[in-house]
C-alpha positions in Angstrom: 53.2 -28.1 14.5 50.9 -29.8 16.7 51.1 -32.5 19.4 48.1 -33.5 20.9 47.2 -35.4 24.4 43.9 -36.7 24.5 42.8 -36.9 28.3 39.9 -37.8 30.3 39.1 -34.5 31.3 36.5 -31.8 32.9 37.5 -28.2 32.1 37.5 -25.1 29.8 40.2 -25.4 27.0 43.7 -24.5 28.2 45.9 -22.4 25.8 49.0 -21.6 26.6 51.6 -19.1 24.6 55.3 -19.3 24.9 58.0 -16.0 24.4 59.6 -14.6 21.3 61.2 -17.1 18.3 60.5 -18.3 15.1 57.1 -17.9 13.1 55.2 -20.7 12.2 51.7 -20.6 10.8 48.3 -20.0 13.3 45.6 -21.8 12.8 42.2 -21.0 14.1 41.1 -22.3 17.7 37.8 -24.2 16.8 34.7 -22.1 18.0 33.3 -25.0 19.8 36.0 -24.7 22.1 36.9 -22.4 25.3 40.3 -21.8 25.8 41.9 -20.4 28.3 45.1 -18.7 26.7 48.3 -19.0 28.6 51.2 -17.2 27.7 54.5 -19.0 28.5 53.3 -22.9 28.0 56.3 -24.8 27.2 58.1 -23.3 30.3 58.7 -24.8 33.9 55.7 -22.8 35.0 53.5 -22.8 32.3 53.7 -26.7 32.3 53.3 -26.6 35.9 49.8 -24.5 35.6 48.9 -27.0 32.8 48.9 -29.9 35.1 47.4 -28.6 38.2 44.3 -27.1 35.9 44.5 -30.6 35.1 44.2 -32.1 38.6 41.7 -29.4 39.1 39.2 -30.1 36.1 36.5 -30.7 38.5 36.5 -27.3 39.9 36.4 -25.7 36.1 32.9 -24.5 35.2 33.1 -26.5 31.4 32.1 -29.7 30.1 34.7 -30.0 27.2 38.3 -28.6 27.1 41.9 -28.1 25.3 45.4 -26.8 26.7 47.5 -25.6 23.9 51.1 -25.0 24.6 52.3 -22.3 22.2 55.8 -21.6 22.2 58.8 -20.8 19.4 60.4 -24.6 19.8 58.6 -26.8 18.6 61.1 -29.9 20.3 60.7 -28.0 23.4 56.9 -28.1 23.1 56.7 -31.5 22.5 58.8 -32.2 25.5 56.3 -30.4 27.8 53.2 -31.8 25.8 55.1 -35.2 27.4 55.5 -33.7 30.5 51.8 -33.0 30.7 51.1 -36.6 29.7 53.3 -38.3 32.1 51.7 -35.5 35.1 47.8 -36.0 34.1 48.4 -39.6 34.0 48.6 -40.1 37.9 45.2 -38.2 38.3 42.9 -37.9 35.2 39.7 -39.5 35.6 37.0 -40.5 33.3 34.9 -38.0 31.7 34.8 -35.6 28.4 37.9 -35.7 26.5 40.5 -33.0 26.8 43.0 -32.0 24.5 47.1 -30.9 24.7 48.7 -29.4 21.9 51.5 -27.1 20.9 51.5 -24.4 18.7 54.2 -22.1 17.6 54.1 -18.0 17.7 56.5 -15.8 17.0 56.4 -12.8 19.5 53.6 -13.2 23.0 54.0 -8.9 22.7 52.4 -8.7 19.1 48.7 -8.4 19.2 48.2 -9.0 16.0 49.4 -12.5 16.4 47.6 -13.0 19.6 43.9 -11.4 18.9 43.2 -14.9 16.9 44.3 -17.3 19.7 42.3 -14.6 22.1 39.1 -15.4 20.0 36.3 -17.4 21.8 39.1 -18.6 24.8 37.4 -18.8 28.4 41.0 -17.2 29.9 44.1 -15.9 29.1 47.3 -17.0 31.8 50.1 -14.9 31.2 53.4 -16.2 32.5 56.0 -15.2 30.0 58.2 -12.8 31.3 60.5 -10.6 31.9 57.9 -8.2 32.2 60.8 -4.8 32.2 60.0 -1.8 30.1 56.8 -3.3 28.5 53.3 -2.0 28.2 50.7 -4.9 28.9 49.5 -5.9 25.4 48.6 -9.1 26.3 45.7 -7.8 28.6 44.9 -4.8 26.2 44.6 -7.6 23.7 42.1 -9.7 26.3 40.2 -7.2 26.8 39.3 -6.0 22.6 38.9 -9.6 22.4 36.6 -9.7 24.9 38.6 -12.6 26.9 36.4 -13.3 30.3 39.0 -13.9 32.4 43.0 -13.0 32.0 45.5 -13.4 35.4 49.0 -13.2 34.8 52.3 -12.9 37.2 53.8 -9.9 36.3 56.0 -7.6 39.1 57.2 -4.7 37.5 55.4 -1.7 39.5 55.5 0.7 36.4 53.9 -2.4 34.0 51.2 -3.1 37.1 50.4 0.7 37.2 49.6 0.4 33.0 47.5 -2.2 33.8 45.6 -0.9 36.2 44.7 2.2 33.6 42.9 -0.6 31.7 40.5 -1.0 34.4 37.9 0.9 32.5 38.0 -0.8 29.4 38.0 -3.8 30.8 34.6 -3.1 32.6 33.0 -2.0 29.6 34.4 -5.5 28.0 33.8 -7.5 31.0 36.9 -8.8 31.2 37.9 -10.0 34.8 41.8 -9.5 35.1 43.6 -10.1 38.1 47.4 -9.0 38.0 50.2 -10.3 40.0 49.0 -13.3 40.6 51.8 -16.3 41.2 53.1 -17.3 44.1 55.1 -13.9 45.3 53.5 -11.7 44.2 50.1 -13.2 44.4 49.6 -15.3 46.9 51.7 -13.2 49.3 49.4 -10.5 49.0 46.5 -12.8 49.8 48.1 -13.9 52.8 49.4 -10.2 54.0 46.0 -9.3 53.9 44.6 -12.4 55.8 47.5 -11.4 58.5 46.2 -7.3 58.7 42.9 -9.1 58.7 43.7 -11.3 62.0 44.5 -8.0 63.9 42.5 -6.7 67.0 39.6 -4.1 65.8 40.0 -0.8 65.6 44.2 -1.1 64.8 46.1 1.2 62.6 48.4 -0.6 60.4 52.0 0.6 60.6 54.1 -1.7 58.8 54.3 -4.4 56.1 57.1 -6.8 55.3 57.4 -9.9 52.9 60.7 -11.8 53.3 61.0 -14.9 50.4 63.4 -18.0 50.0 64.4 -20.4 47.6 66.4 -23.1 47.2 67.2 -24.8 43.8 64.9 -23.4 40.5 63.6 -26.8 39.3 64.9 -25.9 35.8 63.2 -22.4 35.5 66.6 -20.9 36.6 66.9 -19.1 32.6 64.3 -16.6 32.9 64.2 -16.5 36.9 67.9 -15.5 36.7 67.2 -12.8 33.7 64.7 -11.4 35.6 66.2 -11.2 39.3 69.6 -9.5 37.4 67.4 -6.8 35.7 65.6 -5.8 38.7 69.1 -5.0 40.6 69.2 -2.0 38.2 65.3 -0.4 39.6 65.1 1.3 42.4 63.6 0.2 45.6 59.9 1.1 46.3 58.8 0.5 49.9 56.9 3.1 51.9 58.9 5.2 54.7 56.6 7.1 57.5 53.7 6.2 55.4 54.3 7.5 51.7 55.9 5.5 48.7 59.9 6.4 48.0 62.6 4.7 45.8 65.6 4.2 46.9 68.0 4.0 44.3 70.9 1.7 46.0 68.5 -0.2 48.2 68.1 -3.3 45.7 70.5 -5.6 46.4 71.8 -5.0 49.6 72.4 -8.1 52.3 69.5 -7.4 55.0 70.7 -10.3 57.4 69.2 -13.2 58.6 65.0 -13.6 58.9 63.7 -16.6 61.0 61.1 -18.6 58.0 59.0 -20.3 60.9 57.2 -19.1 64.0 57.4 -22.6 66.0 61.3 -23.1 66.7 60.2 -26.7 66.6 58.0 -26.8 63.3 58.8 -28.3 60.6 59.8 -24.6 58.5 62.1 -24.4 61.5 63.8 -27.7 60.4 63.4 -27.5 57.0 64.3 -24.1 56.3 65.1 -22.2 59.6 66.7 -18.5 59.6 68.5 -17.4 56.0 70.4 -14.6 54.8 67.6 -11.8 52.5 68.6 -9.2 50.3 66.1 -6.1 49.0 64.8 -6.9 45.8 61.9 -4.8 43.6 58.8 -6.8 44.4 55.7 -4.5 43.9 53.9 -5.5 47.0 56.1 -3.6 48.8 54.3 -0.9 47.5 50.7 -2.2 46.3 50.0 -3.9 49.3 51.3 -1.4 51.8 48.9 1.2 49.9 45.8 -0.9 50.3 46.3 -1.7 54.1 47.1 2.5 54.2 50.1 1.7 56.5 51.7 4.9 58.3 55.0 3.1 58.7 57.5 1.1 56.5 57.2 -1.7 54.3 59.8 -3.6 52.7 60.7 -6.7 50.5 63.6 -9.5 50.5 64.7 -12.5 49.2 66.9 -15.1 50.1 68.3 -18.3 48.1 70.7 -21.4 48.8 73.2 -21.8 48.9 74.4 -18.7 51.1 77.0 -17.9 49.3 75.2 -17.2 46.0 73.7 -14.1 48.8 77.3 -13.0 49.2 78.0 -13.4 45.7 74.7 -11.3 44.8 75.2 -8.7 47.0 79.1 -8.2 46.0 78.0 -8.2 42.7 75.6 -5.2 43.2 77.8 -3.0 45.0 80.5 -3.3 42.0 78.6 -3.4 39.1 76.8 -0.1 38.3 73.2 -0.2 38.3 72.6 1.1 35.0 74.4 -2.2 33.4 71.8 -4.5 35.2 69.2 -2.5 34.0 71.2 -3.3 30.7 68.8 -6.1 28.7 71.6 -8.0 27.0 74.1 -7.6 30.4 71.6 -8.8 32.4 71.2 -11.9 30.0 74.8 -12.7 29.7 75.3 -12.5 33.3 72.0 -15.3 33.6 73.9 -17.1 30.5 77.1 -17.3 32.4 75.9 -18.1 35.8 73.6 -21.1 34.5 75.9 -23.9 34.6 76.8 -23.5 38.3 72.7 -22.9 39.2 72.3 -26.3 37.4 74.7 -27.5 39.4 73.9 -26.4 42.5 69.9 -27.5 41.5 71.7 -31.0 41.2 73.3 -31.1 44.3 70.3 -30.2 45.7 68.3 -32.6 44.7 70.3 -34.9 45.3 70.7 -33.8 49.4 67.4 -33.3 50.3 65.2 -35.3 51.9 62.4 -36.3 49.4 64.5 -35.9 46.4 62.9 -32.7 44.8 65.4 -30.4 45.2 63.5 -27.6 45.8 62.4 -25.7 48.9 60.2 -22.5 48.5 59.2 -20.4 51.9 57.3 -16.8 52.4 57.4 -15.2 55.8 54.7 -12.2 56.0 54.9 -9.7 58.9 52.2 -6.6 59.4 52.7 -4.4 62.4 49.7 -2.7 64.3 49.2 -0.2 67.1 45.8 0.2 68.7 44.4 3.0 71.2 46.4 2.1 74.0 49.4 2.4 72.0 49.6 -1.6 72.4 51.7 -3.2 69.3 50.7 -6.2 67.8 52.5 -8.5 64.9 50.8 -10.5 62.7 52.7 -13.3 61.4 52.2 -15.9 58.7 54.7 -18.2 57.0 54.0 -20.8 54.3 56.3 -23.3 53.1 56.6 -25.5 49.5 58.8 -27.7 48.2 58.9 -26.4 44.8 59.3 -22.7 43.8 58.1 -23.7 40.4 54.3 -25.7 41.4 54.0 -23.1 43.8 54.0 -20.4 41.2 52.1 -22.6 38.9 49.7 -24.0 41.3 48.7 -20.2 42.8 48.3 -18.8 39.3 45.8 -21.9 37.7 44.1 -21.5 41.2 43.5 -17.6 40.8 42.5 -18.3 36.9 40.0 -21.4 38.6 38.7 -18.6 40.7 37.9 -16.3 38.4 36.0 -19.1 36.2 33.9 -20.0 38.1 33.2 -16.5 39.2 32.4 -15.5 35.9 30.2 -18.1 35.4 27.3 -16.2 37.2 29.0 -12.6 37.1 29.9 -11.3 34.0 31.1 -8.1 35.2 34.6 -7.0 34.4 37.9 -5.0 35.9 41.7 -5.2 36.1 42.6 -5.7 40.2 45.4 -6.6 42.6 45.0 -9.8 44.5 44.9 -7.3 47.7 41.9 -5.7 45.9 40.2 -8.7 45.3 40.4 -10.3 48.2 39.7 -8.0 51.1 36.5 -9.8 51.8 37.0 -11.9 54.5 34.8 -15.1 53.2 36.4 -15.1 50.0 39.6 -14.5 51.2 40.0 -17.5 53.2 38.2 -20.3 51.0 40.8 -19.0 48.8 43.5 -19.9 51.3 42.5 -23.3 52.0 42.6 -24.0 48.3 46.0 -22.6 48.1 48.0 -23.9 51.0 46.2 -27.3 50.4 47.8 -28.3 47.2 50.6 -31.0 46.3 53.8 -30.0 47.7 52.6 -28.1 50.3 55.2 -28.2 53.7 53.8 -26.2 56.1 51.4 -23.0 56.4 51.3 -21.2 60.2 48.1 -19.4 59.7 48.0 -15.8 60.9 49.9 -16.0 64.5 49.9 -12.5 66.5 51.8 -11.4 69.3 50.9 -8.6 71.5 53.6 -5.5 73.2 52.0 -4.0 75.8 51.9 -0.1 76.2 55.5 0.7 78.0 57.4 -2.1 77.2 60.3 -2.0 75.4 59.3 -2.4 71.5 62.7 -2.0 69.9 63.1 -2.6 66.2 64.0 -5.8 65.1 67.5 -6.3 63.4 66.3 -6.0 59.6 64.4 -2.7 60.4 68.0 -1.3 61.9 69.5 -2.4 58.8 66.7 -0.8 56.7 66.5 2.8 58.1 70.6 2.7 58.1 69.5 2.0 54.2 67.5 4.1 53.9 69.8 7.3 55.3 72.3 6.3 53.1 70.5 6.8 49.8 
């Protein structure tokens, strides 16, 4: 089944791929096409990608282009193929004519069904988790294909580490993967690294910490529910005195309140202000920590609203024993069953806030340094959206844009981290401005550091109490 959107447009085709349901049959992607595959189209984000590669188009390195949205429901694929429409409506612009369809698949984790949608596409955009207990066969599949470009925004530290083992092949294919690449993790890491990067010379990084908030799901509370449940059952990787452990009842666990602005009169302050975080599994805990070589701690939290849903969480996780979360179909009934009251609350939401999205999304990134006099400095940067969903769809279609044009001069390939990728200064930042600059966008601090001088009293702050009180316990 196909529905088609015929757009004034400037890109490389757009494809993207949807999760597990009903087979229909494939038919081959024209050859005088690129396409850049993207797995999870008909979903919040994968719709969300579609039209900021569409408000984009400029910036993609092809005269001619397509976005297929492949997915198992063919009346939800015409409903985002709408959505699309309505979106690229405010903003298309004359040029070559560009192309929305959907397509159905059967499984995104079947290569077989994936190498002929993989042939002669520009990109693949992989967005359709959960990502648990699965080998990367998506980018294994990119890269026999030959796919120039894949990104996708997968967490799961064991699935990253797989990836990473394709690194090889994917050189000898030149295929140009970047993994973890959404909004957190992804653009986190970008700006974690622009915060180590905005210490004095000479420093020696001792800690990292990402601390994350969201307010209302704008309807991709399904899968974001599924997945949050199934990472209560992993244990917690974050680096203590300098080396990677898990802690095996750290996931979960109320951390108290973190301050989301570093202006007490900005508008984060106003807008979001300090909100109860819990530890949750997010691999950059771990990846980034090991680039910057930190000889400290790291750590990573989340937070949502409203607080009680914290509470309810972090109740939840002390009674329920972890190896139920870490239980596929448990985890989905408990999603299942919390649904109507995160619709709900998404409702109320919207219908409080102030410009009648609903949404708020906000990332507060610390790193902690120590020079020769024994000086400590703290590099701070928070960003603020006001939609969790375009913010995740917005960082990964600006990562993929990246890479395309990239590619268009330098074919070479290799899996990476956004951390890896982006520890050149130059590149780092151009890739900043085009991030924090994009529809939606509340607030962004830039890197602000603050200096302890040598003797004065440098006690740790109430989170870090609460984390080494953790981190005895387990």
């Amino acid at each position: 089944n196909f529905f088609r959107l015929h757009c004034h447009y400037h890109c490389k085709t757009v494809l993207l791929i949807l999760t597990v349901g009903a087979v229909t049959a494939l038919s081959a992607v024209s050859p005088s096409h690129n396409n850049v595959v993207i797995l999870g189209g008909s979903g919040r984000i994968g719709t969300a990608i579609a039209t900021h590669l569409i408000r984009r188009s400029s910036a993609l390195p092809s005269s001619t282009g397509k976005i297929i949205l492949v997915g198992r429901n063919p009346e939800q694929g015409q409903q985002s193929v709408q959505e699309v429409r309505d979106a690229a409506s405010e903003f298309s612009s004359d040029g070559n004519s560009f192309e929305v369809e959907f397509q159905s698949i059967s499984d995104v984790w079947d290569s077989k069904q994936l190498s002929p949608l993989f042939h002669d596409a520009a990109a693949v955009i992989h967005t359709a988790g959960p990502y648990h207990n699965r080998y990367p066969i998506p980018l294994r599949t990119a890269i026999e294909t030959n796919v120039p470009v894949y990104v996708d925004v997968s967490d799961p530290l064991p699935y990253l580490d797989s990836s990473l083992e394709l690194n090889e092949d994917a050189i000898s294919s030149g295929t140009k993967a970047l993994i973890a690449a959404g909004a957190f993790p992804g653009m986190s890491n970008l700006m974690a690294m622009e915060a180590a990067g905005s210490l004095p010379p000479g420093c020696q990084i001792l800690d990292s910490g990402f601390n994350y908030f969201t307010a209302g799901l704008g309807g991709s509370g399904d899968v974001n529910l599924y997945i949050t449940n199934l990472g209560f059952g992993d244990d917690m990787p974050q680096y203590e005195k300098g080396r990677l452990n898990y802690f095996k009842a750290l996931t979960g666990k109320l951390l108290g309140q973190v301050d989301f602005f570093t202006d007490a009169e900005s508008i984060m302050a106003k807008r979001v202000g300090s909100q109860q975080v819990f530890s949750w599994p997010f691999p950059e805990a771990a990846t980034v920590a090991r680039e910057l070589k930190i000889t400290g701690r790291s750590h990573a939290a989340m937070g949502t609203a409203p607080e009680v849903w914290n509470v309810m969480l972090g109740l939840l996780v002390d009674i329920v024993p972890r190896s139920w979360w870490r239980n596929e179909r448990f985890s989905q009934f408990m999603a299942d069953f919390s649904q109507p009251l995160v619709k709900a609350t998404d409702k109320w939401l919207q219908l409080s806030s102030p410009d009648g999205v609903g949404e708020t999304h906000a990332m507060r990134i610390d790193v902690t340094a120590e020079d020769s006099n024994k000086d400590i400095f703290v590099s701070t940067i928070v960003q603020g959206h006001e939609s969790f969903r375009q913010c995740v769809g917005q960082s990964a279609a600006e990562f993929c844009i990246d890479l395309l044009q990239e590619q268009s001069t330098d074919r070479s390939g290799g899996v990476s981290l956004v951390e890896q990728r982006y520890r050149d200064e130059g590149a780092r930042k151009q890739m900043i401005e085009k991030m924090t600059s994009t529809p939606g966008t509340i607030d962004y601090s830039g890197a602000v550091v603050t200096r302890k001088a040598n003797g004065a009293t440098v006690g740790p702050s109430k989170m870090e109490e609460v984390l080494v009180l953790r981190s005895m316990e387990m």
